[in-house]
Every structure is written in structure tokens, then in C-alpha cells.
C-alpha positions as CSV (number, residue, x, y, z in Angstrom):
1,X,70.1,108.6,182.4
2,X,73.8,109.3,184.4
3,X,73.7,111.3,187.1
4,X,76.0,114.9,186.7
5,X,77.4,115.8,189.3
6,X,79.7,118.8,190.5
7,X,81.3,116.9,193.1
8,X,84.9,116.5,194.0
9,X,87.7,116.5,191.8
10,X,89.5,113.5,192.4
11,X,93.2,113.2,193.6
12,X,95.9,112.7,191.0
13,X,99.7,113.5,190.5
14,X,100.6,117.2,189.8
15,X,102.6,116.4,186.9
16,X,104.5,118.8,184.7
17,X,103.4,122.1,182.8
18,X,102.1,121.4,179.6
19,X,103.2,117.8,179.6
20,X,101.1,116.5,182.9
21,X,102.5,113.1,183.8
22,X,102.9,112.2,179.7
23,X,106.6,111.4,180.3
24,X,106.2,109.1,182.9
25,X,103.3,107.4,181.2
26,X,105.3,107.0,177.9
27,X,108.3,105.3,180.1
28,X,107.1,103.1,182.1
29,X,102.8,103.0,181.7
30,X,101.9,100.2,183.8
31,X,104.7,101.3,186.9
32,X,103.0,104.7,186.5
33,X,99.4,103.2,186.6
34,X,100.5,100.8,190.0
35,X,102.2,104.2,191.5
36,X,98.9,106.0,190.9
37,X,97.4,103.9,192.8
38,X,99.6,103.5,195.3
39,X,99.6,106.9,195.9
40,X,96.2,108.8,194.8
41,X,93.6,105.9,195.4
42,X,90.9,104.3,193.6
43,X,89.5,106.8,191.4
44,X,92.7,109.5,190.3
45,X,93.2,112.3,187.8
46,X,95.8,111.9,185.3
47,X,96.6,114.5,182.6
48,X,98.2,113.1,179.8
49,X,99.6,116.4,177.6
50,X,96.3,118.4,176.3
51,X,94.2,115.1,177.7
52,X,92.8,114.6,181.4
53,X,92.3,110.9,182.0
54,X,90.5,109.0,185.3
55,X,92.2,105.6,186.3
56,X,89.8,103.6,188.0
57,X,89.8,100.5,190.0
58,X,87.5,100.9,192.7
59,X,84.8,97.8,192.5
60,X,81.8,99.6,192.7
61,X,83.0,102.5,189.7
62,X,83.9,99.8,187.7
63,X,80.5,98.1,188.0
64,X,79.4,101.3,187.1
65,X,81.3,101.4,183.6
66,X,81.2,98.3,182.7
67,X,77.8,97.5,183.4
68,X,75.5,99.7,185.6
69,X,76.0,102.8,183.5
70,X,77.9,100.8,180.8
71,X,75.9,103.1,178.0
72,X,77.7,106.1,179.4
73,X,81.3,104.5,178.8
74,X,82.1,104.6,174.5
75,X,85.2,103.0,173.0
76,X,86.5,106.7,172.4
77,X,89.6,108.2,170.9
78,X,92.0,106.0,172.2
79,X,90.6,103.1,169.8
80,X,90.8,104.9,167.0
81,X,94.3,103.8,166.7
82,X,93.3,99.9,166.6
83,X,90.2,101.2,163.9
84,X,93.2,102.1,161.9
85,X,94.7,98.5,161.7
86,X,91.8,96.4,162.5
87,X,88.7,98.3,161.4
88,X,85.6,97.7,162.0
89,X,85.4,95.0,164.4
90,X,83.7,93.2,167.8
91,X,87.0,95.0,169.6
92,X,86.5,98.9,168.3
93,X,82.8,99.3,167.5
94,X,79.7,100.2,169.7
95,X,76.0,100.4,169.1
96,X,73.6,98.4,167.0
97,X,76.8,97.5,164.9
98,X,78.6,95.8,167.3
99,X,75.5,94.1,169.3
100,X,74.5,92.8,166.1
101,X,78.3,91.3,164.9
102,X,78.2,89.6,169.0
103,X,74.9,88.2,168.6
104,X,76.0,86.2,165.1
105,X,79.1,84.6,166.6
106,X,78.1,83.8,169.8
107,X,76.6,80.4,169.2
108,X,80.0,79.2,168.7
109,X,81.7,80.8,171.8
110,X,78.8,78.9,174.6
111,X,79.8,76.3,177.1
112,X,78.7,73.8,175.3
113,X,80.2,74.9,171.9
114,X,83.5,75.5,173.1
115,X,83.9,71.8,174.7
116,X,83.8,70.4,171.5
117,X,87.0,72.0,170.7
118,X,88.7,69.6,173.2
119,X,90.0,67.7,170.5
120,X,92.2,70.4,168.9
121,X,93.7,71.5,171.9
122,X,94.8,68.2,172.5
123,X,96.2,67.7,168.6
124,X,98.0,70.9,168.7
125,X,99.5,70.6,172.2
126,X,100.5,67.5,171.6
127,X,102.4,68.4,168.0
128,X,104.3,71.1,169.7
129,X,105.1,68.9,172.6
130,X,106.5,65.7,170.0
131,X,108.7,68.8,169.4
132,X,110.1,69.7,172.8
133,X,110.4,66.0,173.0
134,X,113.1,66.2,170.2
135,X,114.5,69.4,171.2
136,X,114.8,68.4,175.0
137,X,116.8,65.1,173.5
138,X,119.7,67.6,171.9
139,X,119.5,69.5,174.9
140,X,118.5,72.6,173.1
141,X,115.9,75.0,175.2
142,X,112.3,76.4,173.9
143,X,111.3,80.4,173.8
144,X,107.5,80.5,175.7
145,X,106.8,83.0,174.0
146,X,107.0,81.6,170.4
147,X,105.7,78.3,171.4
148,X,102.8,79.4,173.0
149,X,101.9,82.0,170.4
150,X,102.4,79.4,167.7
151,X,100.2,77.3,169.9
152,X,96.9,79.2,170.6
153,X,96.9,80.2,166.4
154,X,96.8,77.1,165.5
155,X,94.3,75.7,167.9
156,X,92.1,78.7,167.1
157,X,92.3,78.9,163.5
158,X,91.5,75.2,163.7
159,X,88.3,75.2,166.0
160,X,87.2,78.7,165.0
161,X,87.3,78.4,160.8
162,X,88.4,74.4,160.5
163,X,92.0,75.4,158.9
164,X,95.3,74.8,159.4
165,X,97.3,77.8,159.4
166,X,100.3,76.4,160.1
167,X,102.1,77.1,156.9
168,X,100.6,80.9,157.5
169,X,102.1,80.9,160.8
170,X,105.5,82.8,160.6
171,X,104.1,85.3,158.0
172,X,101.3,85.6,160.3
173,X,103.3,86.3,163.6
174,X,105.0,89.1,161.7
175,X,101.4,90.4,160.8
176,X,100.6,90.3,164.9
177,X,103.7,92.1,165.8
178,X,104.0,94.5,163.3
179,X,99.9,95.7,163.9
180,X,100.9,95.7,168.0
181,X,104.0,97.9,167.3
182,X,101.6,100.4,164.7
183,X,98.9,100.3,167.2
184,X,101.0,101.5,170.0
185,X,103.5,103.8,168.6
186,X,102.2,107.0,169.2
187,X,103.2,110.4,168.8
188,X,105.0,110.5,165.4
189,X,104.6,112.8,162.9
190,X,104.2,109.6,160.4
191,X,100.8,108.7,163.1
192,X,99.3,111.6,162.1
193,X,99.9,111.5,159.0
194,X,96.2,110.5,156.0
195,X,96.3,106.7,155.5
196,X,97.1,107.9,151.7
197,X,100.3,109.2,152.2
198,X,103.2,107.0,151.6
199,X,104.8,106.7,154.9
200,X,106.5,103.5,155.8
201,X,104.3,103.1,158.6
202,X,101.3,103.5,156.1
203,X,102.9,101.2,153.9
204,X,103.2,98.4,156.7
205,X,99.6,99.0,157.3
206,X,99.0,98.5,153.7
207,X,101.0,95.0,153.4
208,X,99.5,93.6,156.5
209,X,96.2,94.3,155.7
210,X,96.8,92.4,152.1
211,X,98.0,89.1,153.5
212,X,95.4,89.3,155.8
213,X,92.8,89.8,153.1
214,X,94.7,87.1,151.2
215,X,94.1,84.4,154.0
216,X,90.3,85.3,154.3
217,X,89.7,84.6,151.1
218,X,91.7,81.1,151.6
219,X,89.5,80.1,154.6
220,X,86.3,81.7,153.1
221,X,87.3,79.6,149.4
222,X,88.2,76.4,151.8
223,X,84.9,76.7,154.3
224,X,82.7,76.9,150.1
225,X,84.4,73.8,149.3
226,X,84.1,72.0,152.5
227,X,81.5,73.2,155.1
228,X,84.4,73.2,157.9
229,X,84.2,76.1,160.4
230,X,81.4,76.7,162.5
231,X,82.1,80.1,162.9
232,X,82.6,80.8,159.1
233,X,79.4,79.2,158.8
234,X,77.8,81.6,161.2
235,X,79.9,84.7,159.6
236,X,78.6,83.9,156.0
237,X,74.9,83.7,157.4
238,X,74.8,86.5,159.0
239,X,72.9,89.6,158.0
240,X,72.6,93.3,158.6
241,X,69.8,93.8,160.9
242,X,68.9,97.1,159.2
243,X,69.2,96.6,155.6
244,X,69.5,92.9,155.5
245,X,72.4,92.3,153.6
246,X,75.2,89.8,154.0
247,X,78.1,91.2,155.9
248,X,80.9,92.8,153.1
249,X,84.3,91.3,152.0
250,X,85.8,94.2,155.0
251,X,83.5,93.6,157.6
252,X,84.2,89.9,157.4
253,X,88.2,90.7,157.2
254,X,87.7,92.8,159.9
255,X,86.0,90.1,162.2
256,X,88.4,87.7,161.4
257,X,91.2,89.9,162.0
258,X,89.8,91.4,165.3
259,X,89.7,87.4,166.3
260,X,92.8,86.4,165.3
261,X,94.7,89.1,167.1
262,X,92.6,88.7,170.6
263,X,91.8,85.6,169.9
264,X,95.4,84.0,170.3
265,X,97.7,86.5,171.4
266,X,95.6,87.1,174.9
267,X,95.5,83.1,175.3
268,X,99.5,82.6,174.7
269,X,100.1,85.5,177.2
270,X,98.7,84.2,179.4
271,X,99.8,80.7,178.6
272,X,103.4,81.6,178.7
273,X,103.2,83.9,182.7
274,X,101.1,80.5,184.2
275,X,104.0,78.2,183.1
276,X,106.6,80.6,184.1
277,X,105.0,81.1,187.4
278,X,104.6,77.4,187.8
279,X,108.6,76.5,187.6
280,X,109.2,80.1,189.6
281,X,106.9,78.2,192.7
282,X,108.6,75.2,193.6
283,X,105.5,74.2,195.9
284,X,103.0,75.1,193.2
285,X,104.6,72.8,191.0
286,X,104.5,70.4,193.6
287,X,100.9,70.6,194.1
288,X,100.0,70.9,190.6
289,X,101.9,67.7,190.0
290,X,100.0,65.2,192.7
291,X,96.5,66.8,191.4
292,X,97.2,65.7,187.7
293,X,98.8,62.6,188.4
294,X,95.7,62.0,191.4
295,X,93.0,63.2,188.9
296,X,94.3,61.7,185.2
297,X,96.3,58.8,186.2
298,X,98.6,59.7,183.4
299,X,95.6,60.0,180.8
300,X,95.9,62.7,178.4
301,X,92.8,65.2,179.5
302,X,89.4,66.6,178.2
303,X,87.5,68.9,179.0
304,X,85.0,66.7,181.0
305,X,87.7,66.6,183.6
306,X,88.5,69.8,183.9
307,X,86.0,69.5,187.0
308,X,88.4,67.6,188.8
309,X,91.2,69.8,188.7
310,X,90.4,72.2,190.7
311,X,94.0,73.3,191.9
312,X,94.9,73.4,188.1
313,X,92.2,76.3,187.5
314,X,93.5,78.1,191.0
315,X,97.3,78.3,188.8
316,X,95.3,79.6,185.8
317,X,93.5,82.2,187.7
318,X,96.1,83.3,189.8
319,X,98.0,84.2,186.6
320,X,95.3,85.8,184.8
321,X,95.6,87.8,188.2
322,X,99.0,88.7,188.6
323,X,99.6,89.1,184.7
324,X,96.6,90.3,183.3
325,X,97.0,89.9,179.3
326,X,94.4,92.7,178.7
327,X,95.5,95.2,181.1
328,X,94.0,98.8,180.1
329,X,90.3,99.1,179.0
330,X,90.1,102.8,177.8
331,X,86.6,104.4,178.0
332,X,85.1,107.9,177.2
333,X,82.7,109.5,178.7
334,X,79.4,110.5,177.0
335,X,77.5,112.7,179.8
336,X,79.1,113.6,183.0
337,X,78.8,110.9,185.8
338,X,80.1,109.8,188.8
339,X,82.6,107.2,190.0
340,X,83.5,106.6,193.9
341,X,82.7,110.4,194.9
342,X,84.4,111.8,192.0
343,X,82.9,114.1,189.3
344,X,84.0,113.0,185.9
345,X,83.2,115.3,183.0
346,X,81.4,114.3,179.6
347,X,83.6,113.4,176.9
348,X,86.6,112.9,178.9
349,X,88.9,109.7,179.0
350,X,88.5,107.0,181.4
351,X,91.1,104.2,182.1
352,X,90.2,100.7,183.8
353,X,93.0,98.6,184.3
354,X,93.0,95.1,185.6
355,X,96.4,95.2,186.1
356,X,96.0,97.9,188.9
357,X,92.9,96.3,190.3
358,X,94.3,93.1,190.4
359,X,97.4,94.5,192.7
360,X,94.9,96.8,194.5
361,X,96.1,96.1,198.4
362,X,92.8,96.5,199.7
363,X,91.2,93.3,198.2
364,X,94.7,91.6,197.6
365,X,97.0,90.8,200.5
366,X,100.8,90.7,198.9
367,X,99.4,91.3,195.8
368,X,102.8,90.7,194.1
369,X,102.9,86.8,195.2
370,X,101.6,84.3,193.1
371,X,99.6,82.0,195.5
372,X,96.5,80.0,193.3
373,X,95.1,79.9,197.4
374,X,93.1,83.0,196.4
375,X,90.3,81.8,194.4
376,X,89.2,78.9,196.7
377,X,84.9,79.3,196.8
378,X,85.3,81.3,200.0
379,X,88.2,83.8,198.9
380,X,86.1,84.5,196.0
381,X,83.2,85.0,198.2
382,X,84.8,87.5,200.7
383,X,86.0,89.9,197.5
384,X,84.1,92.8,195.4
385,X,82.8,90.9,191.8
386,X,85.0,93.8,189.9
387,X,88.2,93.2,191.9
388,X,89.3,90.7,189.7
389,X,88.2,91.4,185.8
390,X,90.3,89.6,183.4
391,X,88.2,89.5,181.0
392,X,86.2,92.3,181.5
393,X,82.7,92.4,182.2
394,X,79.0,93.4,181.6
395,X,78.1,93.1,177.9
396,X,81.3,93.5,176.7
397,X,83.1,90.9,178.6
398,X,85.3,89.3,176.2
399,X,83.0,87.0,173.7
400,X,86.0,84.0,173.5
401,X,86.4,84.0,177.6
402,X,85.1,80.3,178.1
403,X,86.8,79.6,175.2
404,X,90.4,80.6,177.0
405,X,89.9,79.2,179.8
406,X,89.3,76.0,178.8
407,X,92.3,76.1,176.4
408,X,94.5,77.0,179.2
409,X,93.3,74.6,181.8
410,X,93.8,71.9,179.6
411,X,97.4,72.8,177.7
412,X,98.9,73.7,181.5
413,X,97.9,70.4,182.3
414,X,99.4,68.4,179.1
415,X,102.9,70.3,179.0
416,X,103.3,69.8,183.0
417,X,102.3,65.6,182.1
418,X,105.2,65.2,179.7
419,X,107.9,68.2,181.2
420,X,109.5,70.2,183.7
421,X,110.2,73.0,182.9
422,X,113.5,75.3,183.9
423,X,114.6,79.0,183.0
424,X,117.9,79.1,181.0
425,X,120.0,81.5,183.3
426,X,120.4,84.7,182.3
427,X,116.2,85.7,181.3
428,X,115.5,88.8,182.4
429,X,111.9,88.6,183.1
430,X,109.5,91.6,182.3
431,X,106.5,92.1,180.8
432,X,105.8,95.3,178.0
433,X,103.8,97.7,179.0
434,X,103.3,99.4,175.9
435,X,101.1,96.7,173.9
436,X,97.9,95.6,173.2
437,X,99.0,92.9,175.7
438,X,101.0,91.9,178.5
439,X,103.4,89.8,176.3
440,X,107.2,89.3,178.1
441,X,109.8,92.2,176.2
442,X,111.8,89.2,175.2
443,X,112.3,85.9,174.4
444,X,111.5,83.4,177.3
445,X,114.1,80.4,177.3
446,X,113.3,77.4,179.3
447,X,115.0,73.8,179.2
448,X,112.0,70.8,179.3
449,X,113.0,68.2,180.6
450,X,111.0,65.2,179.8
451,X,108.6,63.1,182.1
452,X,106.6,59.7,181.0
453,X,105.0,60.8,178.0
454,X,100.6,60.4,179.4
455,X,98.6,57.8,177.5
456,X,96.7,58.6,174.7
457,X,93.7,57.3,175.4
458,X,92.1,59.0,171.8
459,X,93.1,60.0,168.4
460,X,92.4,64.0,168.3
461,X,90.9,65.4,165.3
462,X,90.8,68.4,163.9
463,X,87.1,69.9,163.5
464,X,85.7,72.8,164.0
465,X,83.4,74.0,166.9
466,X,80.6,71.5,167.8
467,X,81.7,69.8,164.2
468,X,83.7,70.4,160.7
């Protein structure tokens, strides 16, 4: 049961009439979220237009969300613009629905599970790297953000259904952008608008949801005919725990869809901020060089020895720090509650942002430098468990987390084996703050220049999780 309080109102910026701070949200979201912080504390009041919203990134109240009173705390209104594009999925759904959709797939996402993947992260890191290899020799550079997007679909839609979606890829990339742009394009006449009428952002909704329903089928018709996928083979088990039905033709698209779209764009953000960091930090790159060479001798890695790259997972959490690629959990309130002193009412809006805890100067000393120094065992030790929450936490932390990591480790590894990597002058570096993710605003171009290709000390295969 939450507690209800009448306690204090918390602190917050005045605002405008009518429009509260909604202009300054709309311009710049994140900048306003970091100000808010900066300048109301921990808990604040926002009103966005006709909506009052509480950002918080105080430790203890976002225990309190996003596991202590985590019942309280419902995906809410501001989803229902990803239900539009994505339906019913693991991402927008609560309740008995969505326990029961986690519990089916999660077999595939353990510890155990997710090393087996090993070998396509090798095979598709390697493929894209044969290609810098051809493009460093013309002396041509390489957009991060392409690669890497490029990169993490593959390797997913490999381990995760046991097909190749490379010849999908471009239409696919279209379908990614064009669902982020729907998603967060708000305030149009055309957004509020029945999915029936024939706007063209209807009509975009309309397409993208066809191809994607046209590549289901081809993995579910490929997965009959050849048993390759574990999670497919979980997916077409599964059953309704109430009526004991199959899942439908949508609730599978919508699965699938909902895992595609975290699934790889999260990983290549991230992806693409760690090896931008890296060649920004001269030393780091210094460091991250002896322990690979030190560790791997030159050996192409696995996931067995991601254990002895310690320094390699201090980059990779550093930037999952500093550039968050989930940065805004929105939450609404079912009862009233209470969140570092603060009243919140029922059925109001609550915003977690790892973005603004992970720049909170209380638990982060220059919390705008990238130093990997931070997560040594007793840094970790001396901060709050909800200071740092990139992939969320409590029941809902994100289901492909292991997964990610693991990925990243070992793909920051292979490209900084075989290249250096150096910003073509000119990149203006910023991340968008209006997406589902913290993807740069524009292209990334760096120049690799090559290093003694590592051994291959095994032929990578493609299979799916824990076997075709």
C-alpha cells in the first residue's frame, strides 16, 4: 500500500502562464532536465502546458519507483505514443500481460544463454571490420553511427531469431528512424488525429508496420523450416496464461518489433559514444591498448575473457554513464506517494532520467569527464545503487542488459585490435535529445587507420542463442 502524504510541494522552475516550462522542454529537453537539476534538486516540479511532471534522481526515490513501490509507478500517458507504433509489447505494457511476455523470453537473455552468442559478435564485427579495412586502404572515412547501427542488427537478428537480416538492413534502418521521428513528434494536429484518417503520418505508420509484418513472417516461415532461433522457439511456445492460447500473429509482431528497436538501437548508441570517447581520451586509449594487447596477445576475443579485461568494462561503463542511451523513464502515478520529502499526487507524471542522475554532482565529481576510474570495486562501493541506472532497474530492468554488455565489451575490444580511430575535422558532436535514444544529431565521421589485423584463432558461426 503507498503512503499519501500532504507534505511539501517540491521546488521547480516558475515557468510561463499557461505554457509552464513547455518551450524550454521542446528546445532543448535534456539541457532543461540537467538545469533542473542544477538548480531545484533531486526531486523538482515541472509543468509541462496542462501537465505537472516530477523529475527525479535522488537514489533513494528512485529505488522507490523502480522497485520498492515499483507497483505505484505505471507506464502512463506518455507511452501511449510508442503503443501507437509498437503496440503491445515488453516496452509499453504492464500487469499480468507483460510479466507473462518477460517470463517466456527470458531463458534466452541469462548469463549463460547470452555467452553462446560469442560467436556472432565475432562474425559480424569482423565483416564490418574486412570493410573498414578496404575503406581505410582508399582513404575514405566511416560514419559511427551507421556502422554501429548496422552492426548491433545484424548481430541481434542473428543470435536472437538465427537470420540474416542483412539484405533487410537499409529498409530496415528507414523503419527505425521513421518510428523514432513518429514516436517523438508531438504536438501536431496530424498526432491527434484517429489512426484511420489518412494523414501522412498515419500513412507512415501504416507502411512501417507492413514491412515489419512482412519480415515476421520471413523469420517465423525460416525458424518452421529450420528450427534456428532460440528465441522464436520460445515465442511460438509460449502461451497465454489465462486462456492458454498461443500468442497472435500482433502480439508476436509486436515482440519482435519492440526487440528490434531496443534491442539494437540502445547497443549502437552506446557503441558509437564509447569509441568516440576512446579516440577523444588520448590516455584512455593508451590504457585500453596495453590491457588488450597484455590480456589477448593479439587473439581475437570471447566472452570467457571478458574477465580479464577489466579496464575494457571501466570504458564501457563510463560511457553508458556519461551518454546514457535510454535517458528518460516516464512513470505515472497510481496513488499518491512520496519521493525524497516531496508529496506527489495520484495520476500525475513522473520522469527518471539517467542522464540527470548520472551527472548528479553529489555522487559524481566532474561529472562531465569521461574517466572509466569510476567503477573500480571501491568507487562502486562508496555510491547509492540508483546513482548509476543504465539499464534501469527492479523488475523492469531492461530484459537484454547482459546481453549488451557483453556485445559491447567484446566489439570495443575487436575494432580497437585492428584500428585507430580519428574524427574527420569538422564533426560537430551532439547528442539528440528528442528520441527514443541518445543517438548523435548527425553523422559521425572517423578515419581507421589500420593496426595488425588479431589472429583468428576460430571460424565464427552464425547460431542462435545457446544453438541454431
Amino acid at each position: 500500500m503507498t503512503t499519501a502524504t500532504e507534505g511539501r510541494r517540491a521546488p521547480g522552475p516558475r515557468g510561463i502562464p499557461l505554457l509552464g516550462s513547455l518551450p524550454q522542454w521542446k528546445a532543448r529537453t535534456a539541457e532543461f532536465l540537467l538545469q533542473t537539476q542544477r538548480d531545484h534538486g533531486e526531486v523538482s516540479r515541472v509543468r509541462l502546458g496542462p501537465v505537472t511532471m516530477h523529475l527525479v534522481t535522488e537514489p533513494d526515490a528512485v529505488g522507490r519507483v523502480l522497485k520498492d513501490n515499483s507497483a505505484n509507478y505505471v507506464r502512463g500517458t506518455l507511452y501511449e505514443q510508442f503503443r501507437t507504433v509498437m503496440g503491445d509489447g515488453l516496452l509499453t505494457t504492464d500487469g499480468a500481460f507483460w510479466r507473462s511476455h518477460r517470463r517466456a523470453m527470458q531463458p534466452v537473455f541469462l548469463r549463460g544463454a547470452v555467452a553462446a552468442i560469442g560467436p556472432n559478435v565475432v562474425q559480424a564485427t569482423q565483416e564490418m571490420l574486412d570493410v573498414w579495412e578496404e575503406k581505410a586502404r582508399r582513404g575514405e572515412p566511416v560514419d559511427l553511427v551507421t556502422e554501429t547501427l548496422r552492426l548491433t542488427l545484424v548481430t541481434l537478428s542473428r543470435s536472437l531469431f538465427g537470420y540474416d537480416v542483412r539484405p533487410e538492413a537499409p529498409v530496415l534502418k528507414d523503419v527505425v528512424d521513421n518510428v523514432i521521428e513518429v514516436m517523438f513528434k508531438h504536438g501536431t494536429l496530424s498526432e491527434m488525429l484517429p489512426s484511420w484518417v489518412p494523414t501522412k503520418r498515419n500513412r507512415l505508420i501504416k507502411r512501417d508496420r507492413a514491412v515489419f509484418t512482412r519480415l515476421v513472417e520471413d523469420i517465423r516461415r525460416q525458424h518452421a523450416d529450420t528450427g534456428q532461433g532460440a528465441l522464436m522457439a520460445l515465442i511460438e511456445a509460449a502461451k497465454d496464461p489465462v486462456t492458454g492460447e498461443s500468442w497472435t500473429d500482433d502480439q508476436v509482431r509486436d515482440e519482435l518489433l519492440t526487440l528490434y528497436l531496443a534491442g539494437h538501437e540502445t547497443t549502437a548508441v552506446a557503441l558509437c559514444w564509447t569509441l568516440v570517447s576512446v579516440l577523444l581520451n588520448p590516455s584512455v586509449q593508451e590504457e585500453l591498448d596495453a590491457e588488450l594487447e597484455q590480456a589477448l596477445g593479439g587473439r581475437i576475443p570471447d566472452p570467457a575473457d571478458l574477465e580479464s579485461l577489466p579496464f575494457t568494462s571501466k570504458v564501457v561503463d563510463e560511457a553508458l554513464r556519461l551518454y546514457p542511451p535510454i535517458w528518460i523513464y516516464p512513470r505515472d502515478t497510481v496513488e499518491a506517494d512520496e519521493l525524497g520529502g516531496f508529496h506527489i499526487p495520484a495520476k500525475s507524471s513522473v520522469l527518471l532520467s539517467p542522464l540527470a542522475s548520472h551527472r548528479n554532482p553529489r555522487y559524481w565529481d566532474n561529472p562531465e569527464a569521461f574517466d572509466p576510474q569510476r567503477f573500480t570495486p571501491e568507487a562502486i562501493k562508496s555510491r547509492p545503487r540508483m546513482a548509476y541506472i543504465p539499464f534501469g532497474a527492479g523488475a523492469r530492468m531492461c530484459i537484454g542488459n547482459l546481453m549488451a554488455l557483453m556485445e559491447l565489451r567484446m566489439m570495443v575490444a575487436m575494432i580497437n585490435q585492428r584500428f585507430r580511430l580519428s574524427l574527420v575535422p569538422g564533426n560537430f558532436l551532439r547528442y539528440g535529445d528528442s528520441s527514443i535514444s541518445l543517438r548523435p544529431t548527425t553523422e559521425v565521421l572517423a578515419l581507421p587507420v589500420p593496426r595488425t589485423a588479431p589472429r583468428r584463432t576460430r571460424k565464427a558461426a552464425v547460431s542462435g542463442v545457446g544453438g541454431a
